[in-house]
C-alpha positions as CSV (number, residue, x, y, z in Angstrom):
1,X,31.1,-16.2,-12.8
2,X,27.8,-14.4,-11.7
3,X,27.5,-11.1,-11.9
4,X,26.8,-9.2,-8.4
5,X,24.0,-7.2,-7.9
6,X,24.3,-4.6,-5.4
7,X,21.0,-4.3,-3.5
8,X,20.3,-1.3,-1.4
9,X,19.2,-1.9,2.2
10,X,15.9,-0.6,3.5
11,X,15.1,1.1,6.3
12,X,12.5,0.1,9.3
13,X,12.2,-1.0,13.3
14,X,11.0,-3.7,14.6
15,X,8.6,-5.1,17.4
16,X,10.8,-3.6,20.1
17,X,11.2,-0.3,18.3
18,X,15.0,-1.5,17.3
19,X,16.1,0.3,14.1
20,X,16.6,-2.1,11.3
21,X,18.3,-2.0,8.3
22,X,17.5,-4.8,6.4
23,X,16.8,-7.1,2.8
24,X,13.7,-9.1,2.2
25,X,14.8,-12.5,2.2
26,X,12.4,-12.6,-1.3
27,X,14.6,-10.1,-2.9
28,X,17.6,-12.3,-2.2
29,X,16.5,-15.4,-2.9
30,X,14.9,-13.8,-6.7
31,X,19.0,-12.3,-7.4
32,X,19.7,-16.1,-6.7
33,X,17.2,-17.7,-9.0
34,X,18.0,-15.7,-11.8
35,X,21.8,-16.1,-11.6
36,X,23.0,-13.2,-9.6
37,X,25.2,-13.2,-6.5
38,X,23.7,-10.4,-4.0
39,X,26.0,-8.5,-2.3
40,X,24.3,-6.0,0.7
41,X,24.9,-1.8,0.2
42,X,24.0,-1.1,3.5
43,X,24.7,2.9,4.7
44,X,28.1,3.6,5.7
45,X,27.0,6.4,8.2
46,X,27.3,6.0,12.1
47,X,23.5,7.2,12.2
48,X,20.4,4.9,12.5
49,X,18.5,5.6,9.3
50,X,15.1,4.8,10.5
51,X,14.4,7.4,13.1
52,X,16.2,10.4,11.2
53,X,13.9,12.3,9.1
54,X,15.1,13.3,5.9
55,X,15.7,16.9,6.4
56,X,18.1,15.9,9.1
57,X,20.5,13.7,7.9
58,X,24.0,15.3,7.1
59,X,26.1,14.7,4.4
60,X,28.3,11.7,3.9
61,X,31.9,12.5,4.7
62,X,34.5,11.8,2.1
63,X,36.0,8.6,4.1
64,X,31.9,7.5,4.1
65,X,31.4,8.1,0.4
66,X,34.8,6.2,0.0
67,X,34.2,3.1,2.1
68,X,30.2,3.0,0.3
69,X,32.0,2.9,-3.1
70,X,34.3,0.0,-2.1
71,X,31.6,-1.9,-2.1
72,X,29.5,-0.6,-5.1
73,X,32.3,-1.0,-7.7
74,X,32.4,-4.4,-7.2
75,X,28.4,-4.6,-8.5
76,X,27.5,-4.8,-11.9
77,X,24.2,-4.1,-11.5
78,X,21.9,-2.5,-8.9
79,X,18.4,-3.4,-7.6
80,X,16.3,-0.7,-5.6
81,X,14.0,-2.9,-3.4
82,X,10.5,-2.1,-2.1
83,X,10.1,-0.5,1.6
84,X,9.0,2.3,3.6
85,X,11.6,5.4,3.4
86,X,13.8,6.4,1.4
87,X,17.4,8.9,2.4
88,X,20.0,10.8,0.6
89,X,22.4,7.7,0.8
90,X,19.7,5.7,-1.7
91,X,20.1,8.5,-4.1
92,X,24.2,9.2,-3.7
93,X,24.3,4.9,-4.9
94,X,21.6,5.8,-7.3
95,X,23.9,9.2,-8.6
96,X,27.2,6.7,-8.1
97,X,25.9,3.9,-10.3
98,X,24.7,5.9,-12.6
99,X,27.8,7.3,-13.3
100,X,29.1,3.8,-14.1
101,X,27.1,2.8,-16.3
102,X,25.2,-0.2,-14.1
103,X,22.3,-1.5,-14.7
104,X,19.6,-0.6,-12.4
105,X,16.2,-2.0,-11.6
106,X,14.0,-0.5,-8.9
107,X,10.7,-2.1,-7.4
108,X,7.9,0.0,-5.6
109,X,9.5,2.4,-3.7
110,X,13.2,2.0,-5.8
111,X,10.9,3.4,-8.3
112,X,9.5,5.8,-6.7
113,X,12.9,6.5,-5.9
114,X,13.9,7.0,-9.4
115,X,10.8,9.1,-10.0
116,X,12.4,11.8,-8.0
117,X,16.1,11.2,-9.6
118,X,17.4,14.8,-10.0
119,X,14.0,16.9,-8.8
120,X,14.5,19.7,-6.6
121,X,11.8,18.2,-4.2
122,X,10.8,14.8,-3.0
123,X,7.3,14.5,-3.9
124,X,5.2,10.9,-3.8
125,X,1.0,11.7,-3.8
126,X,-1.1,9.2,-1.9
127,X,-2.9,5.9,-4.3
128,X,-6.6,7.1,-4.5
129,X,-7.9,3.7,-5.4
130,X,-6.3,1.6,-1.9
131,X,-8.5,-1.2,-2.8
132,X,-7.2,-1.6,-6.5
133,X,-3.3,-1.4,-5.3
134,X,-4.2,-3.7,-2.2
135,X,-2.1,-1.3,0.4
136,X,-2.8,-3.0,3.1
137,X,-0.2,-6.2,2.6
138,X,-0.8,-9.7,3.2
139,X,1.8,-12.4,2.9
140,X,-0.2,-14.6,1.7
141,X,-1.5,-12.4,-1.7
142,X,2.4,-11.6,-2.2
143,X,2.5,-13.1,-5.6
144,X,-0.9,-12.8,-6.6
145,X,-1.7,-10.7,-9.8
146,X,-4.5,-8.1,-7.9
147,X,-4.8,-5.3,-11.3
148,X,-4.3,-4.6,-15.3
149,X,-0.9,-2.5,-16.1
150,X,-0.7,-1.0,-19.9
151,X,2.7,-0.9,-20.8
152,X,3.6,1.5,-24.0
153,X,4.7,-0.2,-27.1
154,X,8.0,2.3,-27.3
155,X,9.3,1.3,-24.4
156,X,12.2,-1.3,-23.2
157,X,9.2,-3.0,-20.9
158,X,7.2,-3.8,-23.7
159,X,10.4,-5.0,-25.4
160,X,11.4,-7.5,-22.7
161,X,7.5,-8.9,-22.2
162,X,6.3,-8.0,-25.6
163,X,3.0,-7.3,-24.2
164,X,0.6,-4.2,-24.2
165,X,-0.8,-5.7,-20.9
166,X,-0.4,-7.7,-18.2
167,X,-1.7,-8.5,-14.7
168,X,0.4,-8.1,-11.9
169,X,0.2,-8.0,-7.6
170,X,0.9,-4.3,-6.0
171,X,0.5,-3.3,-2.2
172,X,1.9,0.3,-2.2
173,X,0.3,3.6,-0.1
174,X,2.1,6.0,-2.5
175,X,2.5,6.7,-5.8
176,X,5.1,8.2,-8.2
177,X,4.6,11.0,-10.1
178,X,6.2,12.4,-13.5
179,X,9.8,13.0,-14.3
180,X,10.9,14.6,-17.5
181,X,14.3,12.2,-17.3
182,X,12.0,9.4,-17.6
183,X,10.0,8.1,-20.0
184,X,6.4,6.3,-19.1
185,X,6.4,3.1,-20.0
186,X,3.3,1.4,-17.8
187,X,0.2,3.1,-16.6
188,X,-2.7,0.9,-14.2
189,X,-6.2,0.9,-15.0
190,X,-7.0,4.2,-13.1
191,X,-3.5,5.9,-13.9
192,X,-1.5,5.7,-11.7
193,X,2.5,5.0,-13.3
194,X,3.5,1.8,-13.3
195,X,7.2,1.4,-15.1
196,X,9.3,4.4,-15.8
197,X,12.6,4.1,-17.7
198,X,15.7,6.7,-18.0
199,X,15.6,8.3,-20.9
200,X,19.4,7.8,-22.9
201,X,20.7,5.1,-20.4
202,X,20.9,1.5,-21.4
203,X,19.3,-0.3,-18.7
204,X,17.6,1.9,-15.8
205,X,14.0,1.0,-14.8
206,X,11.5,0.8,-12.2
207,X,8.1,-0.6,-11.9
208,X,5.3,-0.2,-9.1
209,X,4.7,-3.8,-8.8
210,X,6.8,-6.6,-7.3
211,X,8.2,-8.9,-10.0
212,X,10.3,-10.7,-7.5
213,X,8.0,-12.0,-5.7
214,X,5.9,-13.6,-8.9
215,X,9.5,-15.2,-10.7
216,X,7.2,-18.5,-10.0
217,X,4.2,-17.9,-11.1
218,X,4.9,-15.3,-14.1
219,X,6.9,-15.5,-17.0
220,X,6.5,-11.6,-17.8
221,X,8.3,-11.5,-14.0
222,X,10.9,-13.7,-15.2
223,X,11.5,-12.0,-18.2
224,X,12.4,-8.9,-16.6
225,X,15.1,-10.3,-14.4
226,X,16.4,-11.9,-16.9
227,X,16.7,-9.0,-19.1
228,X,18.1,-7.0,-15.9
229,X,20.8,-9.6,-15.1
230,X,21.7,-10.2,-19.3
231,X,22.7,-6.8,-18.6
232,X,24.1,-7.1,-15.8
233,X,26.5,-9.6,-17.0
234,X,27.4,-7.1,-20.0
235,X,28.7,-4.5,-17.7
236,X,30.9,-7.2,-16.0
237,X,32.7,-8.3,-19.0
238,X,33.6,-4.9,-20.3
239,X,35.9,-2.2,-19.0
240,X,34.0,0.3,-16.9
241,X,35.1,4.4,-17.2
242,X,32.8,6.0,-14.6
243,X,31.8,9.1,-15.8
């Protein structure tokens, strides 16, 4: 049996100016590939996510929080997908999965979203070098590697590739900066944090770049989801106590 991988939704609009909340059908498609079943965590809130700013969304109610963790204890693992914004519901599943025990991997913006796991304020600074982390997206350079990332050798990254570096593609405007729960396990060429890992967790990384959309082309991409889902599988054949 698979293991399921929860997969938060992301939040956008579309052409019309319709809110959206929505999965990349890449993201999908890469749980498939490397022998997950996805299953969608999309807000359980009667609020469209999109157009409320951050400092305006109220909490979850206690039927809300119960109806989002039906769904979440079925996962054994959780991926953090790449998008635009990011709301308090991402970091209550973030806070919730944590507590039991699930692996987690987060891409772009889910790891800028762990970068700001348990900080008193949100904080992402703006990528200097635009050119060198290709912001400005095109389908068609998706999967193509774009810059150098140094990964530290004492760190679970370098464990999975076994590499001190490695080329990889990246289109992000922001940029995460340091959180003393995390260790630093990948910097770019001009220093900007490229994989952070929780510090005294089994499995709970993130990385700037977009391994899921290089599973093709990259073993180092592979690797990683393969590592996330070994993991995954773990959690599903043991008893889970959430803390």
């Amino acid at each position: 049996m698979r293991p399921i991988i929860g997969i938060l939704t992301r939040y956008d609009a579309n052409q019309r100016g319709r809110a959206l909340n929505y999965v990349f059908d890449s993201t999908r498609t890469a749980i498939l590939k490397m022998g997950g079943n996805p299953l969608l965590l999309c807000p359980m809130q009667n609020i469209e996510y999109y157009d409320t700013k951050y400092r305006d969304y109220v909490a979850p109610t206690e039927e809300e929080k119960r109806l989002a963790l039906y769904w979440l204890d079925m996962c054994d693992g959780l991926f953090i997908p790449g998008g635009s914004k990011i709301s308090p519901y991402d970091f209550f599943i973030l806070e919730e999965a944590l507590k039991r025990g699930l692996p987690v991997l987060g891409v772009c913006l889910g790891m800028q979203l762990l970068s700001n796991y348990h900080k008193e304020e949100f904080i992402l600074k703006e990528v200097e070098n635009k050119q060198l982390h290709n912001t400005a997206w095109v389908r068609e350079d998706e999967a193509k590697p774009v810059h150098k990332v140094l990964i530290s050798k004492n760190s679970k990254l370098y464990e999975i590739i076994d590499k001190e570096e490695i080329a990889v593609n990246s289109f992000h405007s922001k940029e995460a900066l340091k959180n003393d729960n995390f260790n630093t396990a990948a910097f770019s060429e001009d220093g900007v944090i490229e994989g952070i890992e929780l510090k005294n967790y089994p499995f709970c990384m993130g990385v700037q770049w977009h391994p899921e959309l290089m599973l093709d082309t990259d073993i180092n991409s592979v690797r990683i989801f393969e590592y996330f889902m070994k993991e995954a599988m773990k959690h599903k054949n043991k008893e889970v106590v959430i803390i």
